[in-house]
C-alpha positions in Angstrom: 2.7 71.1 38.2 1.6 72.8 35.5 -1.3 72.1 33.9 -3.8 73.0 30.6 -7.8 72.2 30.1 -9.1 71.3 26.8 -12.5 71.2 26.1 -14.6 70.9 22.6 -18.3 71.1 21.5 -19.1 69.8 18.3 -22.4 70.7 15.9 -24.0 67.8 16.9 -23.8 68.5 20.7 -26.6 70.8 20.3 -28.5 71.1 23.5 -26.5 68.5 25.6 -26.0 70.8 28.5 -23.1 67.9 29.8 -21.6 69.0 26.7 -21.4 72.4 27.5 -17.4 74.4 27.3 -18.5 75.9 30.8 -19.7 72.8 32.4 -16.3 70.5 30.6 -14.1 73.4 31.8 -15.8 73.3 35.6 -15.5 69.9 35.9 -11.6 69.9 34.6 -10.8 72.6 37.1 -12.6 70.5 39.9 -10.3 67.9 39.0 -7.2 69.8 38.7 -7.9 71.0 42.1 -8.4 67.9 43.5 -4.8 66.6 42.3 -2.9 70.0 43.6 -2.7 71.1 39.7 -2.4 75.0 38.7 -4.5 75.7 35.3 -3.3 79.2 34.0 -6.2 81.3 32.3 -4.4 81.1 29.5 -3.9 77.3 29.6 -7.9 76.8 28.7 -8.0 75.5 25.3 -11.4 75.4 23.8 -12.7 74.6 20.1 -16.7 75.1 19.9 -18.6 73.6 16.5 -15.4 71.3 15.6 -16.0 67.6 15.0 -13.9 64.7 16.9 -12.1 63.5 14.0 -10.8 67.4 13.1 -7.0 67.3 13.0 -5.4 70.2 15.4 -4.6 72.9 12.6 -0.6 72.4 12.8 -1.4 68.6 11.3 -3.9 69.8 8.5 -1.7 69.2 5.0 -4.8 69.7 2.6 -6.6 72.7 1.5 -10.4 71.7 2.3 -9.6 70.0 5.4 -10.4 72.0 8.4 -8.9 71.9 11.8 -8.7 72.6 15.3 -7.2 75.9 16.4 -7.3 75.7 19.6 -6.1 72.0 19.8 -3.2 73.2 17.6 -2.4 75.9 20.6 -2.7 73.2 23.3 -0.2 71.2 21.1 2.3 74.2 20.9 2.1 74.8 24.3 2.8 71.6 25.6 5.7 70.8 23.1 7.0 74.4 24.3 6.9 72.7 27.8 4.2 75.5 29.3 2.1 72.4 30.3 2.4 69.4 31.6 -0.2 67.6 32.2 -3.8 67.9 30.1 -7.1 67.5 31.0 -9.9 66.9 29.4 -13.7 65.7 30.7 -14.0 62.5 28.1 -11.1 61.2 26.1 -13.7 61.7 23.5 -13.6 65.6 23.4 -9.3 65.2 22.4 -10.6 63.2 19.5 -12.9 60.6 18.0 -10.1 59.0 15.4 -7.9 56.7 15.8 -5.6 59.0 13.9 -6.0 62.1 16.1 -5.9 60.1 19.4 -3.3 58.0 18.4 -0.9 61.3 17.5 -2.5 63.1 20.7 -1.7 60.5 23.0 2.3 59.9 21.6 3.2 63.8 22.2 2.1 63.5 25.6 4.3 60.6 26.3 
């Protein structure tokens, strides 16, 4: 089964080393491991310095909102069928609003 990682940092995870993209990313391939998953290099989604509540950048409508490139890859890939499965160390690190999570959690249905 075919499988992606996504991990995020955000500015205020400044010297949290459980934070870290390395450490998230080491502990989601442990995991994926574990269950008999393959995680293409390619399938390693990471944002660093984006907040929680950041839309992926495919959902961003207004001109000073910023989003989340590499969430908007992970998105992509997994509508394209490349993935099936996503992990991620803490829910958290998909999102922190309702309204991200919410839309997150439907296309993965």
């Amino acid at each position: 089964m075919k499988a992606c990682i996504y991990a995020r940092t955000s500015r205020h995870d400044k010297g949290h080393h459980r934070f870290s993209i390395e450490r998230q990313v080491e502990d989601a391939r442990a995991l994926a491991a574990k269950h008999g998953l393959t995680v293409a290099y390619e399938h390693v989604f990471t944002d660093v310095d984006y907040e929680g509540d950041a839309l992926p950048t495919s959902w961003v409508f207004s001109d000073g909102q910023t989003g989340r490139p590499a969430l908007a890859a992970l998105v992509e890939a997994v509508e394209e069928g490349l993935v099936e499965r996503v992990i991620v160390r803490k829910m958290e690190r998909l999102g922190t609003a309702s309204e991200v999570l919410s839309g997150l959690l439907d296309l993965f249905k």
